[in-house]
C-alpha positions, -999 to +999 in steps of 0.1 A: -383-340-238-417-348-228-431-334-258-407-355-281-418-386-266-454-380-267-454-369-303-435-404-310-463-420-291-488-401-313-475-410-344-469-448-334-512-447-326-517-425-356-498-454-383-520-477-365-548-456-373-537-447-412-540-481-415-573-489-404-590-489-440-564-515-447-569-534-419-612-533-422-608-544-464-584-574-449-551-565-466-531-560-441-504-578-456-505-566-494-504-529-482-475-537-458-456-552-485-467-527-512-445-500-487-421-521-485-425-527-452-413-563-433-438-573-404-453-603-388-480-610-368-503-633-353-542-632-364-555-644-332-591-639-339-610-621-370-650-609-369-666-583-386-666-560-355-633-571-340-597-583-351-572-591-324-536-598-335-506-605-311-471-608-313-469-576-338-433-567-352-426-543-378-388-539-389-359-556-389-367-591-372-331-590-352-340-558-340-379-544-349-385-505-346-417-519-331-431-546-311-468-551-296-479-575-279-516-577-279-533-556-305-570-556-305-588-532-334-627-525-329-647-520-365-681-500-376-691-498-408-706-467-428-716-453-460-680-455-466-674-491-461-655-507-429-642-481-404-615-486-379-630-472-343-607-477-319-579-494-306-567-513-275-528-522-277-510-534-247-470-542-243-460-517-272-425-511-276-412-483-297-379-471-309-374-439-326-346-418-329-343-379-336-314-365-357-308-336-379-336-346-403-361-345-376-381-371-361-375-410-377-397-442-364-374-463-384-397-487-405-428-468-396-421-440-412-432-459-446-469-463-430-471-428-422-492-403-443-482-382-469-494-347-483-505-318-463-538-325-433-528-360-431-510-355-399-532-350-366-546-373-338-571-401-348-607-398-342-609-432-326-611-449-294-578-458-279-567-474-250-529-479-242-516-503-212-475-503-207-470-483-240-431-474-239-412-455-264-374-457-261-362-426-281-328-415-292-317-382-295-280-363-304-281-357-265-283-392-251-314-419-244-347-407-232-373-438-222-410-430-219-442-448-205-477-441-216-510-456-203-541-442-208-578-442-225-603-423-241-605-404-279-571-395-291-586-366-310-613-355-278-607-368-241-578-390-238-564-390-208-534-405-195-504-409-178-464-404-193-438-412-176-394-401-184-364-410-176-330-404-191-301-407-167-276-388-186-279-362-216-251-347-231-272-313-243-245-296-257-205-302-264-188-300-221-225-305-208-243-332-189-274-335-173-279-366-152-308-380-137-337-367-154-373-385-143-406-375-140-444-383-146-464-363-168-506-357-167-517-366-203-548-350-213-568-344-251-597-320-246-609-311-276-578-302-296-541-318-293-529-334-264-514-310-229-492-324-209-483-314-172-463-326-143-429-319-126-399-334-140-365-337-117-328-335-122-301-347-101-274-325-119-257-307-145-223-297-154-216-281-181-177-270-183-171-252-152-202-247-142-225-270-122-257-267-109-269-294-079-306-307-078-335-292-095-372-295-099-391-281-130-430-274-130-444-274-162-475-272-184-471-278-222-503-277-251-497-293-284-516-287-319-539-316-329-512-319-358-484-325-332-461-290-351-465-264-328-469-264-289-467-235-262-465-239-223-448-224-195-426-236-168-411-232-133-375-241-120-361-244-087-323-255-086-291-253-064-269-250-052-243-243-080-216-230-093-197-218-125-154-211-117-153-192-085-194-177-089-216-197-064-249-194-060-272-208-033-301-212-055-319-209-093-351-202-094-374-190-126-400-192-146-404-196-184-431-191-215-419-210-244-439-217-277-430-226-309-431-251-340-406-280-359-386-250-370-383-229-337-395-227-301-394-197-284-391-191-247-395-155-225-386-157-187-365-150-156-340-166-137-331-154-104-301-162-080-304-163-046-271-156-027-247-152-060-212-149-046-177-143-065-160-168-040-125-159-056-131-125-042-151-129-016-184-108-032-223-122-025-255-104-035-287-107-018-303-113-053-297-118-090-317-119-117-320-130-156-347-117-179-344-125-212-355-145-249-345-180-254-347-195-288-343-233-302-340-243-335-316-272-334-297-253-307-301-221-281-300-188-288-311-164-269-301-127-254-314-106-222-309-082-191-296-091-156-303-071-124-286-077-090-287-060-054-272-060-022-236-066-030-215-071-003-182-093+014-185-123+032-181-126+068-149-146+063-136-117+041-148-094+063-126-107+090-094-114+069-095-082+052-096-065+088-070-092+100-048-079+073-055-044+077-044-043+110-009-065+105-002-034+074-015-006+096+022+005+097+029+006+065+022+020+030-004-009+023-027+000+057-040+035+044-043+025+009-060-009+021-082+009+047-092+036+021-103+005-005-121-012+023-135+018+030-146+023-010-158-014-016-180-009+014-198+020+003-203+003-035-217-026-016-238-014+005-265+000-020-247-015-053-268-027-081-257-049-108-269-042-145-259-063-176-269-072-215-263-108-221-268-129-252-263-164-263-256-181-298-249-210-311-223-204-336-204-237-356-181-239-328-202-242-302-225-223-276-214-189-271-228-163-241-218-126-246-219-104-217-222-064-226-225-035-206-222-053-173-223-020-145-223-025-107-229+008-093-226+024-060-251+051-046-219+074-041-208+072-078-180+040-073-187+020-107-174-016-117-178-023-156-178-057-175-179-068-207-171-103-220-176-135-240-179-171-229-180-196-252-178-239-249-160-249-273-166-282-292-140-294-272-154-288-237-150-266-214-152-224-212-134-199-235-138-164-224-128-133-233-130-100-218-122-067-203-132-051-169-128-019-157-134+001-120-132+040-110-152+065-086-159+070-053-125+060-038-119+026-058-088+022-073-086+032-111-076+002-132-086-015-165-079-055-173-086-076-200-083-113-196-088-143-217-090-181-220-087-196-257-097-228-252-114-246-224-086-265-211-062-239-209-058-215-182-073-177-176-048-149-183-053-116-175-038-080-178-045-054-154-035-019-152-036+004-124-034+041-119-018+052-087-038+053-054-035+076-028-045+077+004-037+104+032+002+101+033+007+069+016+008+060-018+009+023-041+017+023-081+021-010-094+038-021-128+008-042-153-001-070-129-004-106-148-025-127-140-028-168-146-051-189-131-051-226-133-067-254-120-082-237-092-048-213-087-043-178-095-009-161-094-002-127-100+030-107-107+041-075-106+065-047-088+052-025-064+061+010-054+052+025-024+055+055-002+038+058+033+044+052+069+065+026+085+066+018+119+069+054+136+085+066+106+078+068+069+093+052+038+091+067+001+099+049-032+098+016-016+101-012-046+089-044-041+082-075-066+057-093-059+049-130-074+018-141-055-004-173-059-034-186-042-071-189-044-104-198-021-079-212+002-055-180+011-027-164-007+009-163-006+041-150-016+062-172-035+093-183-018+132-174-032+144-146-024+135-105-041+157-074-039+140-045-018+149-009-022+135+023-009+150+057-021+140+071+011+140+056+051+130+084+080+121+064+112+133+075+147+147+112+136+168+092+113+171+092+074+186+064+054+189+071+019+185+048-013+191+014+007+191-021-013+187-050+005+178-091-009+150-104+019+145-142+016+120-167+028+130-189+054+136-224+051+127-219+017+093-214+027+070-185+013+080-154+023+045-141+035+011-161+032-024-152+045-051-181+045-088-177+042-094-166+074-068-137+070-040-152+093-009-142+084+021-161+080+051-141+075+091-150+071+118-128+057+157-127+064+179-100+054+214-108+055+247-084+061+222-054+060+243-022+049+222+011+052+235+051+052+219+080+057+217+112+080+209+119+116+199+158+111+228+170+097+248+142+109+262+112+086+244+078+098+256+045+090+235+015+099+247-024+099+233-059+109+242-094+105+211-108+099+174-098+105+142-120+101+106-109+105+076-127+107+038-123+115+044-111+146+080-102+157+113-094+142+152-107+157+181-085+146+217-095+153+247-078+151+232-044+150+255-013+146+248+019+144+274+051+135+261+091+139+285+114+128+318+118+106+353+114+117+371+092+142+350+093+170+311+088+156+286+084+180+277+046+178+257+017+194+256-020+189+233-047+201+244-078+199+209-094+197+176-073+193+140-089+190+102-081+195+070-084+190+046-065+166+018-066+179+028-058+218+058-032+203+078-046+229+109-070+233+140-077+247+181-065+234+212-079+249+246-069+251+240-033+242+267-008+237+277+023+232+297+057+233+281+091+224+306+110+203+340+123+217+324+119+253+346+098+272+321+075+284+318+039+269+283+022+279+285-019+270+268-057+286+235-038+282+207-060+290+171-051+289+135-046+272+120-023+251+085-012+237+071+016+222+050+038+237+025+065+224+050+066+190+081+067+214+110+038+219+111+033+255+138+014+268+148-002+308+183-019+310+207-023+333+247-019+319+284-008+325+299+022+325+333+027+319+360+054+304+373+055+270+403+069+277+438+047+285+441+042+314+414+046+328+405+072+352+374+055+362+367+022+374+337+009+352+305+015+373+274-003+370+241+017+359+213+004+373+174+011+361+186+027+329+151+043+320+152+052+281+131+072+259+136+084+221+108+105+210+107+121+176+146+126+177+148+136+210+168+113+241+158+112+272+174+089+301+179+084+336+201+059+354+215+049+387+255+046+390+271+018+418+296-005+417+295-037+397+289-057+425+259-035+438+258-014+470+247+022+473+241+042+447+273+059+438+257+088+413+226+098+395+227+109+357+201+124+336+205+124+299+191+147+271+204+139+236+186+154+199+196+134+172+189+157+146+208+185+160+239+158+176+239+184+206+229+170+243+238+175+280+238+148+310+239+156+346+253+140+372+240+142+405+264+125+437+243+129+467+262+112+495+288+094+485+302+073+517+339+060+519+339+032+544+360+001+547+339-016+522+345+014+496+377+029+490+388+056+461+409+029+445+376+010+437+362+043+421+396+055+406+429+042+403+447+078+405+443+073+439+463+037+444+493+045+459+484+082+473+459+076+496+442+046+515+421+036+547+390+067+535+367+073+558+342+104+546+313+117+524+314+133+489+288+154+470+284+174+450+269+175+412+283+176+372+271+185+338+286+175+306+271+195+270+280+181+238+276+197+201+289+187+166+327+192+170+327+201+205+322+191+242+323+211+277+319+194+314+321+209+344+310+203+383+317+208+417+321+184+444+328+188+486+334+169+516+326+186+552+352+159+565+378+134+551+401+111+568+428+091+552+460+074+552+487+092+528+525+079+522+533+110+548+512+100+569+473+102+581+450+129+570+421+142+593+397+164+586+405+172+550+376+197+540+371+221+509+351+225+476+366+217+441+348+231+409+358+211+373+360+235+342+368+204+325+351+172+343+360+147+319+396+159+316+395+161+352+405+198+350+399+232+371+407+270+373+435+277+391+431+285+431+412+257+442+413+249+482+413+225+507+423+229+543+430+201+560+427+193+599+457+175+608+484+158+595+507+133+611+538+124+594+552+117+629+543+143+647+509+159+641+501+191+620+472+207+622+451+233+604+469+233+567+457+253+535+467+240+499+460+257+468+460+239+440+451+233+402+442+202+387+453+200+349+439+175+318+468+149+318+462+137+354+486+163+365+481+183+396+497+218+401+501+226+437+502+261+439+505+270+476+504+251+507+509+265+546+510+249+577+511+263+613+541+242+627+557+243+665+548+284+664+563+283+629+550+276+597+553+249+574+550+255+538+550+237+504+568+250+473+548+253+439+551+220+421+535+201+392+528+161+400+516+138+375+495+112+388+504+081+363+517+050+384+548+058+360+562+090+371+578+106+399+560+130+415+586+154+435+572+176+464+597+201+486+579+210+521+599+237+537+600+250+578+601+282+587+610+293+626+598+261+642+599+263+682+623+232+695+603+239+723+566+240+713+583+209+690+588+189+718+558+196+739+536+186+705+555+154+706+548+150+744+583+141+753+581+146+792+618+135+798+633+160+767+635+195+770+650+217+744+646+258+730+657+272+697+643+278+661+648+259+630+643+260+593+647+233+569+639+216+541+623+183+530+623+174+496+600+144+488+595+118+459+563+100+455+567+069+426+545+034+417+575+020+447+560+048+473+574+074+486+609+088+502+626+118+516+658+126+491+686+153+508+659+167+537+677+190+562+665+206+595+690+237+608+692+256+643+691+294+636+715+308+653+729+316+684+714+280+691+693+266+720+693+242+751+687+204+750+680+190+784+676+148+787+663+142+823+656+105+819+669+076+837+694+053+820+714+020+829+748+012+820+737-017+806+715-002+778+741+021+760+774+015+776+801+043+794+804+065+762+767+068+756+765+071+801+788+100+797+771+114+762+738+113+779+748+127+809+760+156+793+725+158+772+712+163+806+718+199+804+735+215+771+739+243+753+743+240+716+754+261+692+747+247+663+723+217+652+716+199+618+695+167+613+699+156+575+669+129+562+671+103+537+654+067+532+615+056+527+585+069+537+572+034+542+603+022+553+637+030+570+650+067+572+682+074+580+694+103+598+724+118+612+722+144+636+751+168+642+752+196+671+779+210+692+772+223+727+788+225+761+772+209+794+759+239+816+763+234+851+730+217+868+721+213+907+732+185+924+753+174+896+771+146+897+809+140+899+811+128+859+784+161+854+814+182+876+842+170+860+827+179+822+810+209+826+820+235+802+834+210+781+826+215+744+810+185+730+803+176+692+773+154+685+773+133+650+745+105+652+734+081+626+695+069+636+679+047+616+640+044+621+608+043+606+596+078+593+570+076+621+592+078+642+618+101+631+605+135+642+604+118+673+642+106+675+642+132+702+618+111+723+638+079+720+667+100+736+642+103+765+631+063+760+654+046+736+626+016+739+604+041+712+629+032+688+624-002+696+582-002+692+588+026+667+599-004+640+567-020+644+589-054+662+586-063+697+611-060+720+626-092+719+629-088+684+654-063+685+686-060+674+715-062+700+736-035+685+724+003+701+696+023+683+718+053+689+752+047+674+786+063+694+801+096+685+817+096+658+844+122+673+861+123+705+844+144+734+869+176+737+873+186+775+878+222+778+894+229+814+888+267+806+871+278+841+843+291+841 
């Protein structure tokens, strides 16, 4: 631009001097108006050596293409005539314009010379004082000062100032604030010029480049048509679409002529950066030809080093890897990282460029553009950018990248006009890495005002979790730019064709995950945060455990960045009616710690009996295993229940590559000692496992009875006082189940309906556990029993059998030097049904009887047998047609007690005066009534009253007299093998009911005889 202006200068000085023969003869105004040329002046003074004229206009008088204010011409004279030697002008103002035909001073150009030589600087002195030139040009205005002095053609020297706050180079381009001074100098030849020049700014469609300073030196031919110079350029920052650069700097030879200027250099960009994708260089650089010739051409080579991400990439890219480490996308992405590092860190970037001007507008074609890694990675470009009349860029193009570990894909992209937005194609190969593999569909690409969005369906197989997932399919529609990336919201189907986490399978699942709140379903921002929300509803899964058919449901599950919550989980292993299953009510956790909390767990492992449920706990995964710690109930699946439910305490939970292992504490619900201590094992793949069940001591106090454990016992026994232990194991397999353990007590007391048990001891061994089942021949031996009178040092054989049924096979009895025994019998234990027992005595001593009874005042000899057949039911228990029988010949029953008158009246005086001494012959006592109430009993014997010492006259008068006994007693069943002790001290019968004395009824305990006494007069 500097050069334009000074040449219009020039010229303006050299029509001046053209006309200096005109001006020495004094005809000025015919030669002006012989070109056709309309001026007017001022002759302010005329001599032979010096004219001065003022006010000068030549042009159009509204609007003169020149104006001066002071014009002063200096004359010589010669062989020749008059000669013009120099000129002083002062307040020139010129307008001038450059278009397609060149150069045009408007009326001036009718004064300047014609024919070839008559161009070049004048040979005269010339002195210029505030000399502008205001020049238009298909670009926009430029001004221009010029002061200086000296010989245009040999040492002028001066001083040229620009300015042209906004040019419009080319169509979509703008260069504002241009200004600068210039050094004018003529040594000897045409004029140089030299100086910087500044810019505030250009734009030019996308691109834009900030401040800038240019350094330059410029030589001109004494003719003004050709020039050469060089020149310097430090710019930036700038920009073109998501490139930045941090600085331009270059320098530039140009020379040329009207027709063409020429210009050889290099550009070179300090910091380039692809912000879009986070790529900088160290260094870029543009060598190359530069042509103009009513527009730029021009074609070269670019060079660039030291390609690598920025910090902020850096981070999100290892911000991302780690959320995807466990999944398909971590290896792949690690393994791209990995490549793009070693490309960048000795990558060089090589290119062919070239610009033309065709009728549409400037147009740069990029060729052959290579960035190579030392380790054979490669990135090829090749495109065309054009700005269109219209403004703006229009590329087109194609890219491609392979070696070294980068992913093998091709794209072409394109952008018609330079409004509209960049499209793109790309296709990828698949990428492996280690176990995982990505394929992806031809990703599209838009970007628009700032915003790319890409599309295209993913499918993936690699690790998940602990697990692994092949054929994953996944659409993605993403969008974003310098400012992050995200997924766009709605909601996408996701299948897999194959799911194997935690020794489970799951088999072609489909599934619809959604954003939440209609926000995007997963979005990273420039620093690489993730933001994630997906919700699956009414998740339905199947698949395989092993062998074993797997079913897997959930009401709802949402994930985000960093934790998942899952309700209504259910999980079925195994066909038929009885799968093994658990359900969580709620589930949730927390990626990045692998831990969280579940509540209201449940569960059931196959046909095993046991139900676990209320589970409430945490878990977290530990070196690949899912470790959990809960505390839940226990109960049994069967109805009704054989079991009360038991509290497990410190559950401690771990599933390792298929495998279950846990351990728990059993107590009551309501806490206390630890009742029993189970170990699990349990393979998922095979469906077989085995717990163990360890009681060590378990303590029956008044605080814990067997009813609280089991309800079988309600009913048969109470008031428990004793230890248990012993330990269990229950083994399970597809389609079957075994249990079996053994328990003992060294000592157990307790209250039964016939009476209190001492000292029961013995060992029990389960062939079945959970069908509370054993071989036959068990044993327990039992200390004492007291129904009434106490029996001591008993042996039962029994049998338990599934059903809650018990077979008693045997039981014996040492009674009054006979033996009591118990016939075989099967009892089922359901409140429900009756549970019939028949104990039966064999050669019981009357005598040893009556001394276990410690009766002082009763006396008797004999043996009996009987039988007592007994019924147990949900009412209790009760003696149905019982019998006791004297063997024959009989015995002696002796009464040596006191008794009034008053208590039983003169029959019972005489009846128990002849029990003081008789002999019978025969005796029966039959038993009916409740255990845990009243028994009633009728006592028959017949006897005679022997003859005693010091009898009395009533003992005189019936001795040898037959008598016939026939008794109804009614009393508690404590009391009745003791009726004979209330013939001793009828007040038993009395405390025997359990009511005080006063209490009592007024009628006799003992009833009369039911037949007459019989006196036999027979002497004796």
């Amino acid at each position: 631009m500097a050069l334009a202006t000074g040449t219009a200068i020039l010229l303006v000085l050299g029509g001046v001097w053209i006309e200096r023969q005109t001006l020495v003869r004094g005809v000025v105004d015919r030669e002006l108006a012989r070109r056709g040329v309309r001026a007017s002046y001022r002759l302010v003074s005329i001599g032979p050596f010096h004219e001065r004229l003022a006010d000068l206009r030549i042009g159009d008088p509204r609007a003169p293409d020149l104006t001066v204010r002071s014009l002063d011409l200096a004359l010589g004279y010669g062989a020749g005539g008059a000669q013009l030697r120099g000129v002083r002008a002062e307040g020139v103002r010129l307008a001038a314009r450059i278009d397609s035909r060149g150069l045009s001073l408007g009326a001036l150009d009718r004064l300047r010379p014609q024919g070839r030589g008559a161009a070049g600087l004048p040979d005269l002195a010339l002195t210029l004082a505030d000399a502008r030139l205001a020049l238009a040009t298909p670009a926009g205005a430029i001004a221009a000062r010029l002061d200086g002095r000296g010989n245009a053609a040999r040492d002028f020297s001066g001083r040229l100032t620009l300015a042209a706050p906004q040019l419009r180079p080319a169509p979509g381009c703008r260069l504002t604030g241009l200004a600068g001074t210039l050094a004018v100098r003529v040594a000897g030849g045409g004029p140089e010029l030299a100086g910087p020049l500044t810019l505030a700014g250009l734009r030019c469609g996308g691109a834009a480049l900030g401040p800038a300073r240019i350094d330059g030196r410029a030589s001109l031919s004494p003719a003004l048509d050709r020039w050469e110079g060089r020149l310097a350029l430090a710019a930036g920052p700038g920009a073109a679409g998501p490139a930045r650069i941090a600085a331009l700097n270059g320098a530039l030879r140009f020379a040329g002529d009207r027709r063409a200027t020429t210009g050889m250099g290099t550009l070179r960009l300090a910091a380039p950066r692809l912000a879009a994708a986070g790529l900088r260089a160290a260094e870029a650089s543009l060598t190359g030809r530069l042509v103009y010739a009513g527009g730029v051409t021009g074609s070269g080579t670019v060079h660039g080093t030291g390609l690598a991400l920025d910090p902020d990439r850096r981070r999100a890219l290892a911000a991302f890897g780690r959320a995807a480490a466990s999944t398909p996308a971590g290896p792949v992405a690690a393994a791209i990282g990995a490549a793009a590092a070693r490309l960048a860190r000795a990558a060089t970037l090589d290119a062919r460029i070239a610009l033309d001007r065709p009728p549409g507008g400037p147009r740069l074609r990029l060729a052959d553009a290579m960035l190579r890694g030392a380790s054979g990675g490669a990135l090829r470009l090749a495109g065309t950018l054009s700005w269109p009349a219209g403004g703006g860029i229009a590329l087109s193009g194609q890219a491609a990248s392979a070696g070294d570990g980068l992913p093998r894909l091709t794209a072409r992209f394109a952008r018609p006009r330079g409004a509209a937005p960049l499209t793109a194609t790309i296709l990828a190969a698949p990428y492996e890495a280690g176990a995982a593999r990505l394929a992806l569909t031809p990703v599209t690409l838009r970007y628009d005002a700032g915003t790319l969005r890409l599309a295209t369906r993913l499918t993936a197989d690699g690790p998940i979790g602990g697990g692994r997932v092949e054929g994953l399919t996944l659409p993605l529609a993403l969008a974003g730019g310098a400012g992050g990336w995200r997924l766009e919201s709605g909601c996408v189907p996701i299948g897999f064709a194959r799911l194997a986490v935690a020794g489970m399978t799951l088999e072609e699942g489909r599934l619809r995950g959604c954003g939440r709140a209609g926000a995007p379903i997963a979005a990273i921002d420039a620093a690489g945060r993730l933001r994630a929300g997906l919700m699956v509803a009414d998740l339905r899964l199947a698949g395989r455990s092993g062998t074993a058919p797997l079913s897997l449901a959930a009401d709802r599950v949402t994930l985000d960045q960093d934790r998942f919550d899952v309700t209504g989980l259910a999980v079925r292993l195994g066909a038929g009616a009885t799968p093994t299953r658990l359900d969580i009510a709620a589930l949730d956790g927390a990626f990045g710690a692998r831990a969280g909390r579940f509540h209201r767990l449940g569960g059931q492992i196959g046909s095993v009996p046991l139900i676990a449920d209320g589970g409430e706990g945490e878990w977290r995964e530990a070196d690949g295993a899912l470790v959990l710690a809960a505390d839940f109930t226990l109960s049994d699946a069967q109805a009704p229940a054989r079991f009360q439910p038991l509290a497990g305490r410190g559950l401690a939970l771990r599933l390792d590559q298929g495998r279950v292992t846990a351990t728990t504490g059993l107590t009551r619900p309501g806490g206390g000692a630890t009742l029993a201590e189970v170990t699990l094992r349990h393979d998922l793949n095979a469906g077989r496992g085995s717990a163990d069940i360890a009681v060590p001591d378990l303590a029956f106090t008044p605080a814990l009875q067997p009813e609280a454990l089991t309800r079988l016992t309600l009913g048969v026994i109470a008031n428990a006082r004793g230890h248990v232990r012993g330990r269990a194991r229950i083994d399970w397999a597809p389609g079957a189940i075994t249990s079996q353990g053994d328990f003992e007590t060294e000592r157990l007391d307790f209250a039964a309906a016939f009476g209190p048990v001492t000292g029961l001891s013995g060992r029990v061994h389960f062939n079945d556990l959970l069908a509370l089942a054993t071989p036959p021949g068990q044993e327990v031996r039992i200390a004492e029993v007291n129904p009434g009178v106490p029996v001591t040092q008993g042996v039962l054989h029994y049998q338990l059998l599934p059903g809650q049924k018990v077979a008693l096979e045997e039981g014996h009895w040492p009674f009054a030097r006979g033996q009591l025994t118990l016939d075989p019998s099967l009892l089922a234990f359901d409140q429900d049904s009756e549970r019939r027992l028949t104990f039966r005595v064999r050669g019981a001593d009357a005598a040893a009887f009556v001394q276990d009874m410690a009766a002082p005042n009763l006396a008797a000899t004999g043996l009996f047998d009987g039988t007592l057949p007994m019924v147990f039911d949900q009412r209790g228990g009760r003696i149905e047609g019982g019998e006791m029988v004297a063997r024959p010949p009989g015995g002696t029953l002796a009464y040596i007690g006191a008794l009034s008158q008053e208590n039983v009246g003169r029959l019972g005086a005489l009846a128990f005066d002849a029990l003081k001494a008789i002999r019978y012959s025969a005796l029966a006592v039959d038993l009916d009534g409740r255990l845990d109430g009243e028994i009633v009993s009728r006592v028959r014997f017949t006897g005679v009253r022997e003859a005693t010492p010091g009898a009395g006259l009533v003992a005189r008068l019936i001795r040898n007299l037959p008598f016939r006994f026939s008794i109804a007693i009614r009393a508690p069943f404590r009391a009745l093998l003791g009726t004979a002790r209330s013939y001793a001290d009828p007040s038993l019968l009395l405390a025997g009911t359990g009511l005080p004395a006063a209490a009592a009824p007024s009628s006799p305990a003992i009833q009369p005889a039911v037949s007459d006494a019989m006196a036999d007069h027979r002497p004796r």
